[in-house]
C-alpha positions, 0 to 999 in steps of 0.5 A: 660069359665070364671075360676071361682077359686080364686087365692088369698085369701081375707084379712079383716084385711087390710079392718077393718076401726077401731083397732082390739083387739090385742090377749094376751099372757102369760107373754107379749110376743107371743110364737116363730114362730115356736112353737107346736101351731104356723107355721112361715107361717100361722104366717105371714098370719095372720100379713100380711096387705095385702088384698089379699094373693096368694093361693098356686098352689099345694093348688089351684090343690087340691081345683080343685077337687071339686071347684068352688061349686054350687051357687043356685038359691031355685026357688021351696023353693020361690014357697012353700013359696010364697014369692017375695023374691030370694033365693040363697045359696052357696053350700059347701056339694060338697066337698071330705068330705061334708063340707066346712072345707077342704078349711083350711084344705088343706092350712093349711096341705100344709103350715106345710108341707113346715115348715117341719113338719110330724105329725098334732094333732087336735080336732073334735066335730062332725067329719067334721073337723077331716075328712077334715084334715085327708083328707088334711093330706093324700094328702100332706102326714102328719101323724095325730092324732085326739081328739072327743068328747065322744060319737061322734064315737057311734054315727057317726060310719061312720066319723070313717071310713072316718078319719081311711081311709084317716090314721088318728088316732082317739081317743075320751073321751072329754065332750066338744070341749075346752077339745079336744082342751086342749088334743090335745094341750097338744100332741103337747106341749110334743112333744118338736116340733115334733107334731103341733096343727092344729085348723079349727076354731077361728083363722084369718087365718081359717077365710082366708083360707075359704073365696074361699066360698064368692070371687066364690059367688060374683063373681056368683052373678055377672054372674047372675046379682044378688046382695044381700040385706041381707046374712044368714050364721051359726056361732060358732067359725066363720070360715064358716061365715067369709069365705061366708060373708068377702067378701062381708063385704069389700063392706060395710066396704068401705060403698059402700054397706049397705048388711045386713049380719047376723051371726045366732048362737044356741040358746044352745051356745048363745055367740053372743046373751046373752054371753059376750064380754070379752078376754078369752082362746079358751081351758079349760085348758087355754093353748092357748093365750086370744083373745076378743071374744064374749063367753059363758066362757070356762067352758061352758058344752052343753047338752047332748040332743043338736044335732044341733052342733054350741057349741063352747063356743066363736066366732072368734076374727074378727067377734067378733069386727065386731059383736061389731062394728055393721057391722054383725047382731047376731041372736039365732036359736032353735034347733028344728026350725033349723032341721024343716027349713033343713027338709024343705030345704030338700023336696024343694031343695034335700040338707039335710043341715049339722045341723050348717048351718040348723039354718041359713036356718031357719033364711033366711026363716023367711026373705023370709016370712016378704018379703012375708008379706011385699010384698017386693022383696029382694034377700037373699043368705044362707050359706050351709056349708055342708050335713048331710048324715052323721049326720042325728041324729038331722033329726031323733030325729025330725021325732020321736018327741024327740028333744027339746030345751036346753037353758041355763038360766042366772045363767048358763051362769054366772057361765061358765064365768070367775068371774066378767065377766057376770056382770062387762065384761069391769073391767074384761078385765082390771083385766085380767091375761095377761093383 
């Protein structure tokens, strides 16, 4: 039988046909190897230019316990549909904690530990990475504490007990993800080096760690001697698409391929679709480095009704070039048809799509009915990052016909950018504080 389990990880960075960015520090120079937001090894991953980096074995046993996923093929959705098109989506939900997050989760964990560090800090919008690096941190034997957002323990009791089960420390209170972020980057800076900041998002890293989801789903494809048109997957800081949609992009960089491949953001958090592509700090407290990214600005606020996650304020400095450079397609998703397309996943394919990748669902849905339309025969693979069984609130406020739309307006935006941004974003970069 055909092991199916990457051994390395795939590295864009080494595949990119034109100058990334680079990420700009405060007074010049990047912080020390070893510093309270940086690990001499996850350093050297990201400045390596290799394109393909060994998985180490202890991490490679760890992702035994739930890896390869399931890649599918959604025959009752296409018949509900009736459309020519096939459908494939990538399962991630099989995981010890439901999502894909773990992926980085448990590389990252493994990696500090060889460093020599004991205790993690981090940050958790909606639970799901806070889970899956309590879990990673109880298997390679890491303390942890873990910053939420206000509310979300009232709301999602249960990823409390997940988080407090795996021995994390779980405290709340941030109004938004950059303002977790700061609190647990403000841990880690008082520490003197005794705490380090661990992220699932933004980072190239994050990215490669995740990209076991798109090598097992090419290599599935294959076996079943299918190769996709056009790739669905969510995006916010990035790291769930990137991890699908990298591998496959490698294909189209080195042009022997022309995949579509889609990033689908939220229509409340549009950093890709009506954001600005600009160097700003993934934090609200700016404590972090400058990465260019497409953003709405660090001061974004999501609304209190949004449910459909996907609120980071800025999208990962490599899809953010890629996006710039026209190899992946930028798309906005309501929220109310995000949870309509999950429910609708749902009643034909049994899976209740965690609320991020619900939009992308929507998104190849909408493809499965131009096919349809068209008379066109197109094979689509969809991201499912994760299950919502343990956040169902979006799925519930459907049901009871209270979800809504909340999106920004123009002035909003405007103002959450730094000044000079919105309208003039290329003399803001030259004008830039770290420049």
């Amino acid at each position: 039988m055909t092991d199916l389990l990457p051994t390395r990880w795939y590295n864009i960075r080494a595949d990119v046909p034109f100058e990334l960015p680079e990420t700009r520090f405060e007074g010049g120079s990047p912080p020390a190897k070893d510093g309270p937001m940086t690990s001499p090894r996850l350093v050297a991953q990201n400045m390596s230019p290799m394109p393909n980096l060994r998985i180490p074995e202890e991490v490679r046993a760890a992702y035994r316990l739930w890896r390869p996923t399931p890649l599918r093929r959604a025959r009752t959705l296409e018949a509900a549909l009736k459309t020519p098109a096939k459908i494939y989506y990538k399962y991630e939900g099989t995981s010890p904690t439901g999502t894909f997050k773990v992926n980085t989760a448990l590389a990252q964990a493994f990696l500090l530990k060889q460093d020599g560090v004991k205790r993690l800090t981090t940050h958790s919008n909606d639970g799901y990475w806070g889970s899956s690096l309590a879990f990673a941190c109880h298997r390679f034997g890491l303390d942890l504490s873990i910053y939420l957002l206000r509310g979300t323990l009232d709301a999602q009791p249960t990823r409390k007990v997940l988080m407090e089960s795996f021995g994390a420390d779980v405290q709340d209170g941030a109004r938004t993800v950059g303002e977790a972020v700061s609190q647990a980057l403000v841990t880690a800076v008082r520490s003197k080096g005794d705490i380090r900041f661990a992220t699932g998002f933004l980072t190239d890293y994050v990215l490669l760690h995740n990209t076991v989801i798109g090598l097992e789903a090419e290599a599935q494809m294959q076996l079943e001697g299918a190769t996709p048109d056009v790739i669905f997957a969510c995006a916010s800081s990035g790291a769930n698409f990137g991890g699908l949609c990298f591998p496959f992009l490698r294909h189209v960089l080195a042009e022997e391929a022309e995949t579509r491949v889609v990033a689908v953001e939220s229509a409340a958090c549009p950093s890709m679709t009506r954001g600005r592509y600009i160097y700003e700090h993934p934090d609200r407290e700016a404590l972090s480095p400058q990465f260019k990214m497409y953003t709405v600005g660090r001061n974004y606020q999501h609304p209190e009704g949004h449910l459909g996650s996907l609120i980071f304020h800025g999208l990962s400095p490599l899809v953010s070039a890629l996006v710039a450079e026209d190899y992946v397609e930028p798309m906005a998703v309501k929220q109310t048809e995000a949870f309509a397309a999950g429910l609708r996943f749902l009643k034909a394919e049994g899976i209740l799509p965690a609320p991020e990748c619900a939009h992308a669902v929507h998104a190849a849905i909408e493809e499965a009915e131009r096919c349809r339309e068209a008379g066109e025969e197109k094979t689509i693979l969809v991201g499912i990052s994760g299950h919502a069984l343990l956040d169902t609130r979006g799925y519930r406020a459907l049901r009871d016909g209270t979800l809504e739309d909340l999106i920004p307006t123009d002035d909003e935006i405007k103002a959450w950018l730094p000044e000079g941004a919105w309208d003039d974003p290329e003399n803001f970069d030259a004008d830039s504080t770290y420049a």
